[in-house]
C-alpha positions as a Markdown table, in Angstrom:
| # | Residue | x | y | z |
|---|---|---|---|---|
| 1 | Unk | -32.3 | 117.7 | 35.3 |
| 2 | Unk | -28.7 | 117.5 | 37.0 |
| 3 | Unk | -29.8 | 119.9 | 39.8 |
| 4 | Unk | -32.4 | 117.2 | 40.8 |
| 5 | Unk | -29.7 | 114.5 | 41.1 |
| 6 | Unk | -29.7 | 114.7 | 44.9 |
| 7 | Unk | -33.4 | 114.9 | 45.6 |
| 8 | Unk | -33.9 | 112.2 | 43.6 |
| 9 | Unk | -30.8 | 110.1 | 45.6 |
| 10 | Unk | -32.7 | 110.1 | 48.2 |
| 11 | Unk | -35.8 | 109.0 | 47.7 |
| 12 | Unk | -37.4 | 106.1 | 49.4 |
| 13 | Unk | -41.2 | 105.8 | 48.3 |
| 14 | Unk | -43.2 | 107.1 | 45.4 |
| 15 | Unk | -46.7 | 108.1 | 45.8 |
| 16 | Unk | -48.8 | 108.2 | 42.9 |
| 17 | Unk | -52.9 | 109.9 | 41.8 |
| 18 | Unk | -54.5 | 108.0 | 39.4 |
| 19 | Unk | -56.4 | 110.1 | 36.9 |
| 20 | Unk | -54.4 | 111.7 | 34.7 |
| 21 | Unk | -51.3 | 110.0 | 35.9 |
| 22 | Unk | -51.6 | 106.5 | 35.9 |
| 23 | Unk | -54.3 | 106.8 | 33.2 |
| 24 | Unk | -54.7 | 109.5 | 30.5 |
| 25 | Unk | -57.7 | 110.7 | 32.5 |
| 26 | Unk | -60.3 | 109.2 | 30.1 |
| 27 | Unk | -63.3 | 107.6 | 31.5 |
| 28 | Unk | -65.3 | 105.3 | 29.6 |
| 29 | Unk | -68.9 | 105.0 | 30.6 |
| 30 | Unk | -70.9 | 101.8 | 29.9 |
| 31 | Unk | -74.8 | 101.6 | 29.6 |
| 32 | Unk | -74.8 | 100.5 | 33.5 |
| 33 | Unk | -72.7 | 103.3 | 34.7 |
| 34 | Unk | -69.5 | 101.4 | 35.0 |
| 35 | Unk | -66.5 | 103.7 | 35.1 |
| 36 | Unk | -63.5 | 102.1 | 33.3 |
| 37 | Unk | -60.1 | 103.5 | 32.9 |
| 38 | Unk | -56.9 | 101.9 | 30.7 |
| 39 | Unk | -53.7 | 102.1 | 32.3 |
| 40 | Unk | -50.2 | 101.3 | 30.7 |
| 41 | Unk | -48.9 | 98.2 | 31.2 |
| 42 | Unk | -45.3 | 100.0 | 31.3 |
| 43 | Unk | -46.3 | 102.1 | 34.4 |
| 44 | Unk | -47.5 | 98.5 | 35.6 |
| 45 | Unk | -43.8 | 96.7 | 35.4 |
| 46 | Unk | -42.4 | 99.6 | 36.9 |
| 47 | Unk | -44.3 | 99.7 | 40.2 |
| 48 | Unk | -44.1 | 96.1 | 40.7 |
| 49 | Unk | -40.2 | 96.0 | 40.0 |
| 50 | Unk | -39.8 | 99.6 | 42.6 |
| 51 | Unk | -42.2 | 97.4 | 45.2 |
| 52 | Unk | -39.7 | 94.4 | 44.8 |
| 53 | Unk | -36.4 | 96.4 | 45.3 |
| 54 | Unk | -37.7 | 97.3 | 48.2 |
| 55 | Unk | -39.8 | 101.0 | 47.4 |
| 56 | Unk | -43.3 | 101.7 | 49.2 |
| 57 | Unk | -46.1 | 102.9 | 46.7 |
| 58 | Unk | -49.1 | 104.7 | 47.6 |
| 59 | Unk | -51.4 | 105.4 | 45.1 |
| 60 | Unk | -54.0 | 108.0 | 46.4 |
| 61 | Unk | -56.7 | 109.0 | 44.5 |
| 62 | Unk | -60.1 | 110.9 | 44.4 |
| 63 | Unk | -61.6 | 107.9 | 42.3 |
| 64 | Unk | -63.7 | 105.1 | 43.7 |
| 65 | Unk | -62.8 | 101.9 | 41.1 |
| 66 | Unk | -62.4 | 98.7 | 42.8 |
| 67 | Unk | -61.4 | 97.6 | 39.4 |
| 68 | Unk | -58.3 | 100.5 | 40.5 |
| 69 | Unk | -57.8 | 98.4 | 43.7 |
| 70 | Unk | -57.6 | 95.1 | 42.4 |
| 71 | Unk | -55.2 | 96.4 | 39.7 |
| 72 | Unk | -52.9 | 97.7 | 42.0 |
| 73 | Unk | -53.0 | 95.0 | 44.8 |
| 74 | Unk | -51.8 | 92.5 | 42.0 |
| 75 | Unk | -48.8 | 94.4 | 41.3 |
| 76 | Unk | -48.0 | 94.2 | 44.8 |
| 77 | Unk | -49.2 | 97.8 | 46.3 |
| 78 | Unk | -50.6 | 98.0 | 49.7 |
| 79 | Unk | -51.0 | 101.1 | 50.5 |
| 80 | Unk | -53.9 | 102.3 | 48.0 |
| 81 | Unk | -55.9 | 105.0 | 49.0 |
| 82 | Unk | -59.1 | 105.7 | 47.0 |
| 83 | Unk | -62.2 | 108.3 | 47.6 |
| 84 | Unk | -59.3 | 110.7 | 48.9 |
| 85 | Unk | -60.7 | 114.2 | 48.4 |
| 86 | Unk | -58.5 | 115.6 | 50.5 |
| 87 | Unk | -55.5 | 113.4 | 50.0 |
| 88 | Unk | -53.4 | 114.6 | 53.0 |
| 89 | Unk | -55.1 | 112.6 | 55.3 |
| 90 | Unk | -53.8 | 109.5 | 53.8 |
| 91 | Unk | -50.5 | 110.7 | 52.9 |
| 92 | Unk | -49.7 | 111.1 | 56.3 |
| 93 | Unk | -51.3 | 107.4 | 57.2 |
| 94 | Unk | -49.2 | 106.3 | 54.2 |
| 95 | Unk | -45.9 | 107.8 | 56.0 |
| 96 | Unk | -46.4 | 106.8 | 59.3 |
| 97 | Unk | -46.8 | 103.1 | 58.2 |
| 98 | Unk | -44.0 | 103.3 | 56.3 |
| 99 | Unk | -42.1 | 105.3 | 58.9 |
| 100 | Unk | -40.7 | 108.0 | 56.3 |
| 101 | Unk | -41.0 | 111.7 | 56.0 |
| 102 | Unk | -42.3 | 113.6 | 53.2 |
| 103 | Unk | -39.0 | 114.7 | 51.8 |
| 104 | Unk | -38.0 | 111.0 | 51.4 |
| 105 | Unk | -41.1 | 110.6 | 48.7 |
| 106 | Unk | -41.3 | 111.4 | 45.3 |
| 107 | Unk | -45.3 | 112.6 | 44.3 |
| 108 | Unk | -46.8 | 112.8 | 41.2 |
| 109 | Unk | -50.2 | 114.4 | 40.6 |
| 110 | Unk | -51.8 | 116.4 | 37.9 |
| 111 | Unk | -54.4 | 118.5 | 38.7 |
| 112 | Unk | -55.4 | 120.5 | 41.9 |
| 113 | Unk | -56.0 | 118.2 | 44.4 |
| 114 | Unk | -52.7 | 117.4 | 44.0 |
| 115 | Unk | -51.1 | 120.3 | 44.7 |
| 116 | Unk | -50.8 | 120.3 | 48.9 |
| 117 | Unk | -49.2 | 116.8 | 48.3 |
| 118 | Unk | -46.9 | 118.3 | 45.4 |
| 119 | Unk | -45.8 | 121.1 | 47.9 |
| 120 | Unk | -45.2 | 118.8 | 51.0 |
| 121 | Unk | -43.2 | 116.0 | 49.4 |
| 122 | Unk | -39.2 | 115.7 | 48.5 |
| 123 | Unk | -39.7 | 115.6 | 45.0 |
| 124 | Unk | -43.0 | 117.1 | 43.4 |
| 125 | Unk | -43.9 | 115.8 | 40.3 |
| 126 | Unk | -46.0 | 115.7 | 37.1 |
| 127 | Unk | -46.9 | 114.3 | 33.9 |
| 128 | Unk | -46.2 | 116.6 | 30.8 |
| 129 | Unk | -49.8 | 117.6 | 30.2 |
| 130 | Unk | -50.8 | 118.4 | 34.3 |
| 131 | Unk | -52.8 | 121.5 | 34.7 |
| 132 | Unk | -50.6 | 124.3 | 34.4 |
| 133 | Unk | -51.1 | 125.5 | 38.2 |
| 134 | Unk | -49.4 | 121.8 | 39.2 |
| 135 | Unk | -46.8 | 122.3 | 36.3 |
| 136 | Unk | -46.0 | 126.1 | 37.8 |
| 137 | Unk | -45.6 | 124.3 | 41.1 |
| 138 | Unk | -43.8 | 121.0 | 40.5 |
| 139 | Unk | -40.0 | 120.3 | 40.6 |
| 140 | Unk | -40.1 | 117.4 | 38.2 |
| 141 | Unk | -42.1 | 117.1 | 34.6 |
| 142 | Unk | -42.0 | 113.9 | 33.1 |
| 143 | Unk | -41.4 | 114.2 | 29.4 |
| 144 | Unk | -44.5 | 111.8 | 29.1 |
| 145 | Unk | -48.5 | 112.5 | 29.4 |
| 146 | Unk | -50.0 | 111.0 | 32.2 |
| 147 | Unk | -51.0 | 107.4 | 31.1 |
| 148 | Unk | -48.3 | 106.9 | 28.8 |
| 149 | Unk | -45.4 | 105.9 | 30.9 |
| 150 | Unk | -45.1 | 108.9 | 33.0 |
| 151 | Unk | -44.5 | 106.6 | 36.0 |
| 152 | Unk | -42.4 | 104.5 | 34.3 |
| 153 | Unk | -40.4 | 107.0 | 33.7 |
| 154 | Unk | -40.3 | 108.7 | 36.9 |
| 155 | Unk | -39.7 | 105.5 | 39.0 |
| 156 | Unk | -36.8 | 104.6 | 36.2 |
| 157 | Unk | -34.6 | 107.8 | 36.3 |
| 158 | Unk | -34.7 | 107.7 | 40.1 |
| 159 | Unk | -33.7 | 104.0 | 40.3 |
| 160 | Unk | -31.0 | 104.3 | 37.9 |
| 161 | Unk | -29.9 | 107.2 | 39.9 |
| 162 | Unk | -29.6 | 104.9 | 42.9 |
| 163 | Unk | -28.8 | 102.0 | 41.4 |
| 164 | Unk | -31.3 | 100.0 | 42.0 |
| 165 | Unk | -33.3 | 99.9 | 38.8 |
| 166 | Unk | -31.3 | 97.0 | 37.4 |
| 167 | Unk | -28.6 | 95.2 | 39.5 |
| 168 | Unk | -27.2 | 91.9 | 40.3 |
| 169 | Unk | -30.3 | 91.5 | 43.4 |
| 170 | Unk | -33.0 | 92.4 | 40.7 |
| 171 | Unk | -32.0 | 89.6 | 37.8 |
| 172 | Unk | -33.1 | 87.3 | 40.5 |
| 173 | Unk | -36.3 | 86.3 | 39.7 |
């Protein structure tokens, strides 16, 4: 982990997938055809506490859930890119608004559409159970599954490693 020290000082903006990430990749089906996912209310605090310090988020996803959308626009995200199946596209939107460049970003995805973003960014990253193709592949494996804190975890060891996860500005509520 020590040799990712300076990566991870300086990164600016995480960029998430959702499936298998920022939920265990689970779908539960209803009788109408309704999709519905669970996410972790830990992965939750930390991406609206990273979006108040100051830290852009994009999630970018192959999945359609407006349920997704609303989820993520209440923790303060707005940059949330859904239907991706090629995600590049909207990783390089997501950089230009934000005026950063892929090494200043910290990715994590889990399975093969993932990958070109895994390649491109500062910091490639991935939940303990990705595919093993993205785990061959990624610079960072969180000690977590996806869906259970993964991002937490991710967004907390690189805050803390810029000292900005909990400071004097952030007690301010």
């Amino acid at each position: 982990m020590t040799n990712l020290i300076p990566q991870m000082k300086e990164i600016k903006a995480f960029a998430f997938d959702i499936d298998g990430v920022l939920t265990k990749g689970d779908v539960l089906v209803n009788e109408e055809g309704q999709m519905l996912r669970s996410v972790n209310i830990k992965d939750g605090y930390a991406l609206q506490h990273a979006v108040k310090q100051g830290y852009p988020i994009a999630i970018i996803s192959g999945g359609k859930s407006e349920g997704m959308r609303k989820r993520f626009e209440g923790l303060g995200l707005q940059h949330i890119y859904l239907g991706q199946d090629h995600k590049e596209a909207a990783f390089a939107d997501f950089l230009s608004k934000v005026n950063l460049q892929p090494q200043q970003v910290a990715y994590m995805g889990d399975d093969m559409p993932d990958l070109p973003l895994i390649q491109q960014v500062g910091l490639g990253c991935c939940p303990k159970d990705a595919a093993i193709d993205i785990k061959d592949i990624a610079q960072y494996i969180s000690p977590n599954n996806g869906g259970e804190a993964c991002v937490r975890e991710l967004i907390e060891r690189v805050m803390k490693i810029q000292n900005t996860w909990f400071n004097e500005d952030s007690h301010r509520w």
